[in-house]
C-alpha positions as CSV (number, residue, x, y, z in Angstrom):
1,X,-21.9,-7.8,-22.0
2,X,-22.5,-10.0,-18.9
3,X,-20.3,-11.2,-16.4
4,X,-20.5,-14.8,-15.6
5,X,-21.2,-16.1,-12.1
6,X,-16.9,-16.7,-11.4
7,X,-16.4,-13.1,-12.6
8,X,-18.8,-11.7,-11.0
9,X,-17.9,-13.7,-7.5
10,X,-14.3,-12.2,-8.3
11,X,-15.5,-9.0,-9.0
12,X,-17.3,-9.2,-5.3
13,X,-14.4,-10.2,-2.9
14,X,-11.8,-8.1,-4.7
15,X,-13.9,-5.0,-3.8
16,X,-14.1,-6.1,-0.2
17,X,-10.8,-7.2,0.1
18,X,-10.1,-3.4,-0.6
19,X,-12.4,-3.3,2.7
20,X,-10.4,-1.8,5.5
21,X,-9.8,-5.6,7.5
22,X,-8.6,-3.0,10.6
23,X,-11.7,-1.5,10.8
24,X,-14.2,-4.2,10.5
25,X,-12.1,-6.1,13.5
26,X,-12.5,-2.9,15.7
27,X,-16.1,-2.9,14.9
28,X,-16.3,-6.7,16.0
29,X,-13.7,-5.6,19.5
30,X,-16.0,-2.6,20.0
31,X,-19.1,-4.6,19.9
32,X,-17.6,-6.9,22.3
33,X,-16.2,-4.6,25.0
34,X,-20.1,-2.7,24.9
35,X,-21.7,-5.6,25.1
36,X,-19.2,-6.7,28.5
37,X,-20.2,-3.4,29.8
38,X,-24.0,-4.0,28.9
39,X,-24.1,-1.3,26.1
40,X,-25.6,-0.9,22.4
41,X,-22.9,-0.9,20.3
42,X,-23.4,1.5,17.1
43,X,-20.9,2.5,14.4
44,X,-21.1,5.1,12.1
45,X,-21.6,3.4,8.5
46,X,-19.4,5.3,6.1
47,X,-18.6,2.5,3.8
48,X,-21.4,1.1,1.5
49,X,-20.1,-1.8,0.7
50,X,-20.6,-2.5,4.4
51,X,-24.7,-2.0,3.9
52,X,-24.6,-5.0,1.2
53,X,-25.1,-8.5,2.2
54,X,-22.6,-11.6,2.5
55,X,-22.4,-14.1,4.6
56,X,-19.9,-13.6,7.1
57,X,-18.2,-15.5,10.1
58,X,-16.3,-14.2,13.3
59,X,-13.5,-16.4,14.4
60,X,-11.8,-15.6,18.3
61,X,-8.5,-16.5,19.2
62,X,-7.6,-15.6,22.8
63,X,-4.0,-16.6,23.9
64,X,-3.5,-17.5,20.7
65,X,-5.9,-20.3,20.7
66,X,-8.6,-20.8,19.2
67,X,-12.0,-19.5,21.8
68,X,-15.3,-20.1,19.5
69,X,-16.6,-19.3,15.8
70,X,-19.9,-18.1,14.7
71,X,-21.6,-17.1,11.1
72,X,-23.6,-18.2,7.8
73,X,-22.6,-18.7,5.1
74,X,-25.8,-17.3,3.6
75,X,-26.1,-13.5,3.0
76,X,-28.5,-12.3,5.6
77,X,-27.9,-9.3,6.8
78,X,-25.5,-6.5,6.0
79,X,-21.8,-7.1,6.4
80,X,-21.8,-4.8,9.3
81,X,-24.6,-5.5,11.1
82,X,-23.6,-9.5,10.9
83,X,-19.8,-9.0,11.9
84,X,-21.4,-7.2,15.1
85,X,-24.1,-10.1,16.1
86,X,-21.6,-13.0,15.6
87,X,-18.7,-11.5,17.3
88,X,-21.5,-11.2,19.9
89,X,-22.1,-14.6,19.5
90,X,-18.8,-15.8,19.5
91,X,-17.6,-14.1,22.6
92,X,-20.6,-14.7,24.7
93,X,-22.6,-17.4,23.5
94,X,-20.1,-20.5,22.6
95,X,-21.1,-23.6,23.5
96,X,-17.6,-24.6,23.8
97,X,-16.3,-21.7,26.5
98,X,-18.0,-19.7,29.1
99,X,-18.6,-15.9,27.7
100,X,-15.2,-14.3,27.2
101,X,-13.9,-12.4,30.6
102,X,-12.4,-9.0,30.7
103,X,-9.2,-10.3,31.1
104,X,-8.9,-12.3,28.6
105,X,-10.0,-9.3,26.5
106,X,-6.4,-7.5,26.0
107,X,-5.0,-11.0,24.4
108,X,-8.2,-11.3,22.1
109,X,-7.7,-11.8,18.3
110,X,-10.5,-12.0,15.9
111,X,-10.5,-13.0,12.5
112,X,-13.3,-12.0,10.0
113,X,-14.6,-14.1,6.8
114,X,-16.6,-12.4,4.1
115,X,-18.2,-15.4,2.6
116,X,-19.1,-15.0,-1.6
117,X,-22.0,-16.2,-3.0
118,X,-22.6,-20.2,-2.9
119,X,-21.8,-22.5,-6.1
120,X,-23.5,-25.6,-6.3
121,X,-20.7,-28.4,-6.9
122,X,-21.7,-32.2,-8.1
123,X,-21.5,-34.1,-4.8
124,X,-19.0,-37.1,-6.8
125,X,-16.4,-33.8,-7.9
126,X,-16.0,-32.7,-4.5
127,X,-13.2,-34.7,-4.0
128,X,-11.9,-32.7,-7.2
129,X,-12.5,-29.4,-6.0
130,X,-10.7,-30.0,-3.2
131,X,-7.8,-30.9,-4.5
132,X,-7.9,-27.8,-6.5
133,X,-9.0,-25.2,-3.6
134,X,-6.9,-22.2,-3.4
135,X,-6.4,-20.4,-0.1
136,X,-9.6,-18.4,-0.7
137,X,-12.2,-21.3,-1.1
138,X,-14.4,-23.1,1.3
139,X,-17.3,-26.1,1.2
140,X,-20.9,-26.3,2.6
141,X,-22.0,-30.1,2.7
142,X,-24.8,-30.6,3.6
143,X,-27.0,-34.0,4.4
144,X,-29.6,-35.8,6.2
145,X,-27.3,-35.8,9.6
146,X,-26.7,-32.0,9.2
147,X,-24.1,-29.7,7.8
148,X,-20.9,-28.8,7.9
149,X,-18.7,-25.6,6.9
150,X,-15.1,-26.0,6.0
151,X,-14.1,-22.4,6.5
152,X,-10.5,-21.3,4.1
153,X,-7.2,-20.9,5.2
154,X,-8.3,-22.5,8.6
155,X,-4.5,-23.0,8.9
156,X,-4.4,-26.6,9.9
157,X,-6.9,-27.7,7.7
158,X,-5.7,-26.1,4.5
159,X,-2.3,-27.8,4.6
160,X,-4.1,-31.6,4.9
161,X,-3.3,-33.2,1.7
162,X,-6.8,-33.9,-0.3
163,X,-8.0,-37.2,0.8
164,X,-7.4,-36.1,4.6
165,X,-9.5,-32.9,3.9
166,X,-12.1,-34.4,2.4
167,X,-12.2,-37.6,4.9
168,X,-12.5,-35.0,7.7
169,X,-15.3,-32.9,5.7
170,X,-17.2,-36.1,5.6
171,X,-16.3,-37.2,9.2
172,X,-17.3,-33.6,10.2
173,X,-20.6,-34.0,8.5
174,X,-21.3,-37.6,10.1
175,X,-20.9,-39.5,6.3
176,X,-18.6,-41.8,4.7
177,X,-17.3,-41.6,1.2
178,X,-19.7,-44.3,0.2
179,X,-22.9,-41.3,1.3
180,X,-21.8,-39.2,-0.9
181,X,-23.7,-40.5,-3.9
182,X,-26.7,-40.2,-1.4
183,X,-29.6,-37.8,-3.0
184,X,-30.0,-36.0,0.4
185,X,-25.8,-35.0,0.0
186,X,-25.5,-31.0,-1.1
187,X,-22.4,-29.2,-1.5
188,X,-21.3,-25.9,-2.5
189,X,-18.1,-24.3,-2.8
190,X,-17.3,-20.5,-1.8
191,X,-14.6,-18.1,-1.7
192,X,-14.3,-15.2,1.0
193,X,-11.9,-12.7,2.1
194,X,-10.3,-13.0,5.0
195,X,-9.3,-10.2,7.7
């Protein structure tokens, strides 16, 4: 019998959230720290569910606030190999901060998101889906001026009532409410799994 998309999208993150969250932040640390001393950075793979593919941001907090994010939301490359290039990317190539200092490395934090596959949502039920997002759920829009992730759980986000959220979604993404019903407007929802 098959599985329908949701099930299957369920069936996805609750395996990796069985994913050891510990490890994969050492991996992204480790990858970091080589990198500062101007070395490859290669773990031993013993976990295939690490070789599939997801989409996958690294979010660094140093000091407790919030340094630079980088990721897709599409499923590129293998879990592990992507959670090492964007915690790269984060620490070293952020357009916000200059690379991440040695220093600053014993008061780093990183958070990981394994990013499920992407389901098309009618642009006019966004608002909707929104007011229904659980914890676990995010939103691509995208749009003739760009596009914008809304990452889950981003703590200050999530607890914005529903018209805020989706005002600063649109804001975010350079739109109004009125663009919305503008055929260039795409969004998807996602869920991922946090560590």
């Amino acid at each position: 019998m098959a599985m329908t998309q949701e099930k299957m999208e369920y069936s996805f993150l609750s395996d990796l959230l069985s994913l050891d969250g510990k490890k994969l932040k050492e991996m992204a640390f480790s990858a970091i720290k080589s990198k500062m001393l101007g070395m490859n950075y290669m773990p031993r793979i013993d976990d295939s569910r690490l070789k599939e593919r997801a989409g996958i941001f690294v979010s660094l907090k140093v000091y407790g606030e919030h340094f630079s994010r980088a990721g897709t939301v599409f499923p590129s490359k293998p879990i592990w190999v992507s959670v090492i290039e964007y915690a790269i990317e984060a620490a070293f190539h952020s357009s916000m901060h200059q690379a991440i200092s040695r220093d600053e490395l014993s008061a780093l934090e990183i958070e990981i998101y394994v990013i499920g596959q992407l389901q098309s949502i009618n642009p006019l039920e966004l608002g909707k889906a929104i007011s229904n997002r659980s914890d676990m759920d995010g939103f691509l829009l995208t749009s003739y001026n760009g596009s914008v992730v809304a990452l889950p759980n981003f703590e200050e986000e999530f607890r914005q009532e529903p018209q805020e959220y989706l005002n600063d979604l649109l804001e975010n993404a350079g739109l109004s409410i009125g663009d919305i019903t503008n055929s260039t407007v795409k969004v998807h929802r996602f869920r991922a799994a946090i560590f």
